[in-house]
C-alpha positions as CSV (number, residue, x, y, z in Angstrom):
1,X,0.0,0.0,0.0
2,X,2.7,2.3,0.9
3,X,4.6,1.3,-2.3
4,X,1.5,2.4,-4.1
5,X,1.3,5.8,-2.9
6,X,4.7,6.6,-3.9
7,X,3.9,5.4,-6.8
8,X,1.1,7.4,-7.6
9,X,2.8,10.5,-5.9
10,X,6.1,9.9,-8.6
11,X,3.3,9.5,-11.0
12,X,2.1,13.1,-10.4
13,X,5.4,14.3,-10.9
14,X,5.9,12.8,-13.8
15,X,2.8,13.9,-15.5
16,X,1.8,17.1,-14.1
17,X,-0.8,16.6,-12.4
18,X,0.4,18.4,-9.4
19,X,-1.4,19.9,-6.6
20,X,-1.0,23.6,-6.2
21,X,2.2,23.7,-4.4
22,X,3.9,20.2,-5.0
23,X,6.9,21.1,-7.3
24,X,7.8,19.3,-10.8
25,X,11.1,18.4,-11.6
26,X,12.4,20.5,-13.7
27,X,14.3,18.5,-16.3
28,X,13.3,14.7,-17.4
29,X,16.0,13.1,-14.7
30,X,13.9,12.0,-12.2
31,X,16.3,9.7,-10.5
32,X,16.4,11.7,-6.8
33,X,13.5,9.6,-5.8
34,X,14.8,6.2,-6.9
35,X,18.8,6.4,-7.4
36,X,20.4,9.7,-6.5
37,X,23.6,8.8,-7.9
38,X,21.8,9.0,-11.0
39,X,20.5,12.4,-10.2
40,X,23.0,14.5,-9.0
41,X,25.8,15.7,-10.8
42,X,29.5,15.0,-9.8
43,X,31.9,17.5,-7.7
44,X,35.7,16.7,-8.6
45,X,37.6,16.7,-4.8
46,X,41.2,16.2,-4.0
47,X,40.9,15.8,-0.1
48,X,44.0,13.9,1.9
49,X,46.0,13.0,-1.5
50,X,43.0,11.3,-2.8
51,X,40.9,13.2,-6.0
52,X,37.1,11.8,-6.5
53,X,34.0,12.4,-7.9
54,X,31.6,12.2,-5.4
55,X,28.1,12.4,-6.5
56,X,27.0,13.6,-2.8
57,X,28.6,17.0,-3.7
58,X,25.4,17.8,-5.5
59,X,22.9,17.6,-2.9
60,X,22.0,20.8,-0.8
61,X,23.5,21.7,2.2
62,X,26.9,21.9,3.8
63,X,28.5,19.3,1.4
64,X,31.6,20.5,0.0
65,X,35.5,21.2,0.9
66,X,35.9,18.6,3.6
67,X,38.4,19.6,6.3
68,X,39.7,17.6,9.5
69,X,38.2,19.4,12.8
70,X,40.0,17.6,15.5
71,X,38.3,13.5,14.8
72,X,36.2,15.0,13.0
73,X,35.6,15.8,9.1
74,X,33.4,19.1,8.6
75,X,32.1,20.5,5.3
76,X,32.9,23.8,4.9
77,X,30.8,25.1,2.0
78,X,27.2,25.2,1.2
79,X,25.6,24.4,-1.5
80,X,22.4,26.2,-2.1
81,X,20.4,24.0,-4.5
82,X,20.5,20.7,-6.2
83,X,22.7,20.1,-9.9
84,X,20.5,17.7,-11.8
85,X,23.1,15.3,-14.6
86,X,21.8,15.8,-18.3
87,X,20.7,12.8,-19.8
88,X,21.1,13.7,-23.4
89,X,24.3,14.8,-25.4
90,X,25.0,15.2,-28.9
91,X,28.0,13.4,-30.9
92,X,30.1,16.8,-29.5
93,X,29.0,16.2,-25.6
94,X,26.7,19.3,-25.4
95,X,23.9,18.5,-22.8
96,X,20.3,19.0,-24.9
97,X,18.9,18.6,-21.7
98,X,15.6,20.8,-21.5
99,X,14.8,22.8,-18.2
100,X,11.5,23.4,-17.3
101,X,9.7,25.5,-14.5
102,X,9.3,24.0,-11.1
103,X,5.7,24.9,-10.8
104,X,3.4,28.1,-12.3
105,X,4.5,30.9,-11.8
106,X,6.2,34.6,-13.7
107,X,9.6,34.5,-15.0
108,X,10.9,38.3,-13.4
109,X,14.8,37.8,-14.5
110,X,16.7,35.8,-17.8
111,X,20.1,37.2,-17.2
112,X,21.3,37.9,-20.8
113,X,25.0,37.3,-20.4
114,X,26.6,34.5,-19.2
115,X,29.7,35.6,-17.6
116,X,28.3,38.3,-14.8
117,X,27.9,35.2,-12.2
118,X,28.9,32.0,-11.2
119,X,25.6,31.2,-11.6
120,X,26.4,31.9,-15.7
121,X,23.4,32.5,-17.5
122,X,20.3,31.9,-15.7
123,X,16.3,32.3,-15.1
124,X,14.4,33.4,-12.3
125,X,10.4,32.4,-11.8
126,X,8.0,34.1,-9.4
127,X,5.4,31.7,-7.5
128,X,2.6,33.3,-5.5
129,X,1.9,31.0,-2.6
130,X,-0.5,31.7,0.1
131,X,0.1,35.2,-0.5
132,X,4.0,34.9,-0.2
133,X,6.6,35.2,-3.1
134,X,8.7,32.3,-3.9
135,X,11.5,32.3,-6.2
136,X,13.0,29.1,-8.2
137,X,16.5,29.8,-9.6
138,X,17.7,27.8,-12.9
139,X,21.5,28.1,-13.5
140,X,24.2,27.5,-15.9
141,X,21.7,27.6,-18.8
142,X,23.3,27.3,-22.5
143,X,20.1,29.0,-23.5
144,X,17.2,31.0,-21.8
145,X,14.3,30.7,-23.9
146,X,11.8,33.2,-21.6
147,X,11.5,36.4,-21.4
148,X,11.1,38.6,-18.5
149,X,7.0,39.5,-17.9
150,X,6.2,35.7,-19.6
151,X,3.9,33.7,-17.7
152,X,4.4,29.7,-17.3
153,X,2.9,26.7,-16.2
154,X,4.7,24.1,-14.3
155,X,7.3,22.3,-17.2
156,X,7.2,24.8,-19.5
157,X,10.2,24.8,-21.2
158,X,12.9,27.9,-20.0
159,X,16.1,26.8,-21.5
160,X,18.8,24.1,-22.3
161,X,21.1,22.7,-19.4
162,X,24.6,23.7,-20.1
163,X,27.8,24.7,-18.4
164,X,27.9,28.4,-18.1
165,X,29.6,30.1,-15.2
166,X,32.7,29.5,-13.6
167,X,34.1,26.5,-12.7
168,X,32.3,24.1,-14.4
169,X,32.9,22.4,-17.9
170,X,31.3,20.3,-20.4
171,X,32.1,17.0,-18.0
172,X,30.2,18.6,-15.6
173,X,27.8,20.2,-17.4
174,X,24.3,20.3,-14.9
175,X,21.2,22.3,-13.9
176,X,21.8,23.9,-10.7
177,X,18.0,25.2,-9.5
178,X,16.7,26.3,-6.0
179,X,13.7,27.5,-4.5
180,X,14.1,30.7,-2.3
181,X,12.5,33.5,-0.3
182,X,13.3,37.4,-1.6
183,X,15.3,39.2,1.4
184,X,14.9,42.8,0.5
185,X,13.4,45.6,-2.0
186,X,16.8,47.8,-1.0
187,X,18.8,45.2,-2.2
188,X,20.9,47.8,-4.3
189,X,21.2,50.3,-1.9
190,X,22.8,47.5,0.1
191,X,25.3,46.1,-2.0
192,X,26.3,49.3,-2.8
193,X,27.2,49.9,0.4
194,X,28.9,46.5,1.0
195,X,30.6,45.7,-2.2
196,X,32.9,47.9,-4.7
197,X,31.9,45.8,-7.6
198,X,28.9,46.3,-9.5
199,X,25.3,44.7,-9.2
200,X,24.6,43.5,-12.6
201,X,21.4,41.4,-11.5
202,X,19.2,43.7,-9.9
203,X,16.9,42.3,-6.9
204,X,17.6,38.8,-8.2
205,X,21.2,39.0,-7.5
206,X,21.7,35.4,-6.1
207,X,22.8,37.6,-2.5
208,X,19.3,38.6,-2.4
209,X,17.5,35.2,-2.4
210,X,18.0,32.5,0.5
211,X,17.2,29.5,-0.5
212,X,15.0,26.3,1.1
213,X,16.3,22.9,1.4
214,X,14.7,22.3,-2.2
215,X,15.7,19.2,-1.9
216,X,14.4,17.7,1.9
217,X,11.1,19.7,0.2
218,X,11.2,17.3,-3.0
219,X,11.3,14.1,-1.2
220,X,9.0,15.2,1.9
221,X,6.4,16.4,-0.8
222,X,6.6,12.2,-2.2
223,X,5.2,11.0,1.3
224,X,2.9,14.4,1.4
225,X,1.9,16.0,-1.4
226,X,0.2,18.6,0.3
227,X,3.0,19.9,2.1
228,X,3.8,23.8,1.6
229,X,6.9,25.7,1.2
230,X,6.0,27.7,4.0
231,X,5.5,24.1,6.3
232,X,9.2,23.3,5.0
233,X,10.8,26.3,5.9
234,X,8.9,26.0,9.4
235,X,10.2,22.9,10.0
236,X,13.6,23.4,9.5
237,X,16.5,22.5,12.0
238,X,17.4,26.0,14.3
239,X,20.6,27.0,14.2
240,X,21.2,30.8,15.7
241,X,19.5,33.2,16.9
242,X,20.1,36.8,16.4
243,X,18.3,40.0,18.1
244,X,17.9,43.1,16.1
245,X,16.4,46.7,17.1
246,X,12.9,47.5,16.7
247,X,13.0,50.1,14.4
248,X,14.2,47.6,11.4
249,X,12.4,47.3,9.0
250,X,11.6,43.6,8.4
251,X,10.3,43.9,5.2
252,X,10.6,40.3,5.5
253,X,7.5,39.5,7.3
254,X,5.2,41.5,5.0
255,X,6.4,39.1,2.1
256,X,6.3,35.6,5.2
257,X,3.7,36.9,7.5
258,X,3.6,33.4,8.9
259,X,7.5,33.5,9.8
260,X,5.6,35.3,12.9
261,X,6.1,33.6,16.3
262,X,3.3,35.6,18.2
263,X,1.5,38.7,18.4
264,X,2.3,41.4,16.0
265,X,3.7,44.6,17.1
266,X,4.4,47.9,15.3
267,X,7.4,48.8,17.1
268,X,8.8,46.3,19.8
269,X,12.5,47.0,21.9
270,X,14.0,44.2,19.5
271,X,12.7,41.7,17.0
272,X,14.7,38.3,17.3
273,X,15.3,36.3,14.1
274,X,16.0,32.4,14.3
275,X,18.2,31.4,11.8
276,X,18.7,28.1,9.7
277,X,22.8,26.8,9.2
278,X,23.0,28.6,5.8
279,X,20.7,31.7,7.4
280,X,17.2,31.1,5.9
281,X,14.8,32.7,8.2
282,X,12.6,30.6,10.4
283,X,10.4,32.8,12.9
284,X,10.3,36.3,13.8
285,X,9.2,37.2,17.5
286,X,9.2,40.9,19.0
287,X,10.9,40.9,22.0
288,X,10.7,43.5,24.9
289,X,14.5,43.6,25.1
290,X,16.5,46.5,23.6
291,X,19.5,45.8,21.7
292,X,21.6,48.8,19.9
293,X,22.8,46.5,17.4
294,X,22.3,43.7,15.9
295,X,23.6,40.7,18.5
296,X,23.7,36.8,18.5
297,X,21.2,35.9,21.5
298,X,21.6,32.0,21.1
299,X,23.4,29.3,19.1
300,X,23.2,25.7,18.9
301,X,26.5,23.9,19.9
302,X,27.5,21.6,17.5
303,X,30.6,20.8,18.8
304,X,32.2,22.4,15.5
305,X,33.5,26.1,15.5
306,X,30.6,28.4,14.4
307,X,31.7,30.1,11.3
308,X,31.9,26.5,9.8
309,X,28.5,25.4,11.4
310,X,26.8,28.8,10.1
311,X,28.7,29.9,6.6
312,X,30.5,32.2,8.4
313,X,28.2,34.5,9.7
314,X,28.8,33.7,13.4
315,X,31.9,33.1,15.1
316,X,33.0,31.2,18.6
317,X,32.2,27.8,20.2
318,X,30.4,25.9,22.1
319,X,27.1,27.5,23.5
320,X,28.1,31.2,23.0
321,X,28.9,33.1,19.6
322,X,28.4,36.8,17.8
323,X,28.1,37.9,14.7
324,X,30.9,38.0,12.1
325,X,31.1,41.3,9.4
326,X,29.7,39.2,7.0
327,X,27.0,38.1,9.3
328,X,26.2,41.4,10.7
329,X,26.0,42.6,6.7
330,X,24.2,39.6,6.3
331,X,21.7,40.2,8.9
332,X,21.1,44.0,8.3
333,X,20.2,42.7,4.2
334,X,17.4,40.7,5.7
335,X,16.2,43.0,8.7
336,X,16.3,45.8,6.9
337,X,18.8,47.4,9.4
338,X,20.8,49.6,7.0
């Protein structure tokens, strides 16, 4: 019986026949669910004298740059969606791959050069869920075949998977996609005041979207095909904790009002902000205690030093810690503290 409702779940995948949030996948390699070796493409890794291909690389989460930590071996970088293999090349290796969209939604970028971003050239769709904005990401297109403004359905077709961007090559050629919230409508005013280089994406600068674990979401969605993006995001593992004055703006829960942990106020002492590992928002509660600044009010110990634990946004040990530069900067983007 069990066997049979994944099957008919995969089924839906597979055809379309979606309810209104459960996400398609958006090229015809649909191996996560069954072999994810299959699925996800290869990182190359030279780690203790010894170079592999592990397929793991292309999962989400903290799964790259392996490094000894005392006994233990910690992952260092994150990696913020899920590259998909291509299943079809022609006689010169090209991937002819198509991608489509993830579910319905309003493409609102198709970045029109290839080498601004590591990314290379890619497409971004606006999905309106439960009166929230989601965002799915497709990277390292060879071609974008969308148009900013175009409205699409779930599979229709945006481009061809490819190996734009830096540090991949036709070996390697894969979709990267994710599904993310937006952080902030000041998103320029920010990086100009972070970064000397220029912004060449806009709001859809990679910086300004955090993204879910697309891929927990995927396979939770087989046993649960109701399940929302909002639920996912909700049920995420806590990581950190940050306080932030009351006067922020926290643009961030008029897009998520249900990031909310309590009663709404217009103007409390502080507004603390639990975190994920790679810092995607969890709750929001006012708090009646000021802070000045931005300041780290808890963090889980995981017996590894923060700013590997929490991509660097949070620095120390054990059950204490406080924001790095790049986390404060980090933390001001989504509070709207700036």
């Amino acid at each position: 019986m069990i066997r049979l409702a994944l099957s008919l779940s995969l089924l839906s995948v597979l055809t379309g026949a979606l309810p209104a949030q459960q996400l398609r996948l958006p090229t015809a390699n649909h191996a996560l669910f069954e072999a994810p070796p299959d699925f996800f493409q290869f990182v190359d890794r030279d780690f203790d004298g010894a170079k592999t291909t592990p397929w793991e690389g292309g999962q989400f989460g903290f799964v790259r740059d392996p490094r000894h930590i005392g006994s233990r071996i910690a992952y260092a970088r994150f990696h913020e969606g899920l590259d998909i293999k291509p299943l079809q090349r022609d006689a010169r290796g090209n991937p002819q791959d198509e991608v489509g969209a993830i579910a319905d939604g309003v493409v609102v970028y198709a970045a029109a050069a290839a080498g601004l971003s590591n990314y290379g050239r890619y497409v971004v769709v606006r999905h309106d869920w439960g009166g929230s904005p989601y965002f799915s990401l497709y990277a390292h297109l060879a071609a974008a075949h969308v148009s900013v403004g175009q409205k699409v359905r779930a599979g229709t077709t945006l481009g061809i998977l490819g190996y734009t961007g830096s540090g991949i090559d036709q070996r390697r050629a894969h979709l990267h996609v994710e599904l993310n919230l937006f952080l902030s409508s000041r998103f320029e005013a920010w990086h100009n005041a972070s970064f000397p280089t220029p912004n060449h994406h806009g709001l859809y600068n990679g910086l300004n979207l955090i993204g879910l674990d697309l891929q927990t979401l995927y396979l939770a969605q087989q046993k649960n095909p109701g399940l929302t993006a909002a639920s996912a995001v909700r049920a995420t593992e806590s990581s950190y904790r940050v306080a932030v004055p009351g006067d922020a703006e926290m643009e961030i829960l008029k897009n998520y009002p249900w990031l909310l942990d309590g009663p709404r106020q217009s103007k409390p002492a502080s507004w603390e902000v639990t975190f994920s590992r790679w810092g995607l928002p969890l709750a929001v509660k006012a708090s009646s205690t000021a802070v000045a600044a931005p300041a780290v009010t808890w963090v889980k110990d995981s017996g590894l030093p923060h700013y590997l634990y929490t991509r660097g946004c949070v620095t120390g040990s054990g059950s204490t810690g406080k924001l790095t530069a790049e986390g404060l900067r980090f933390v001001k983007l989504v509070c709207g503290w700036f």
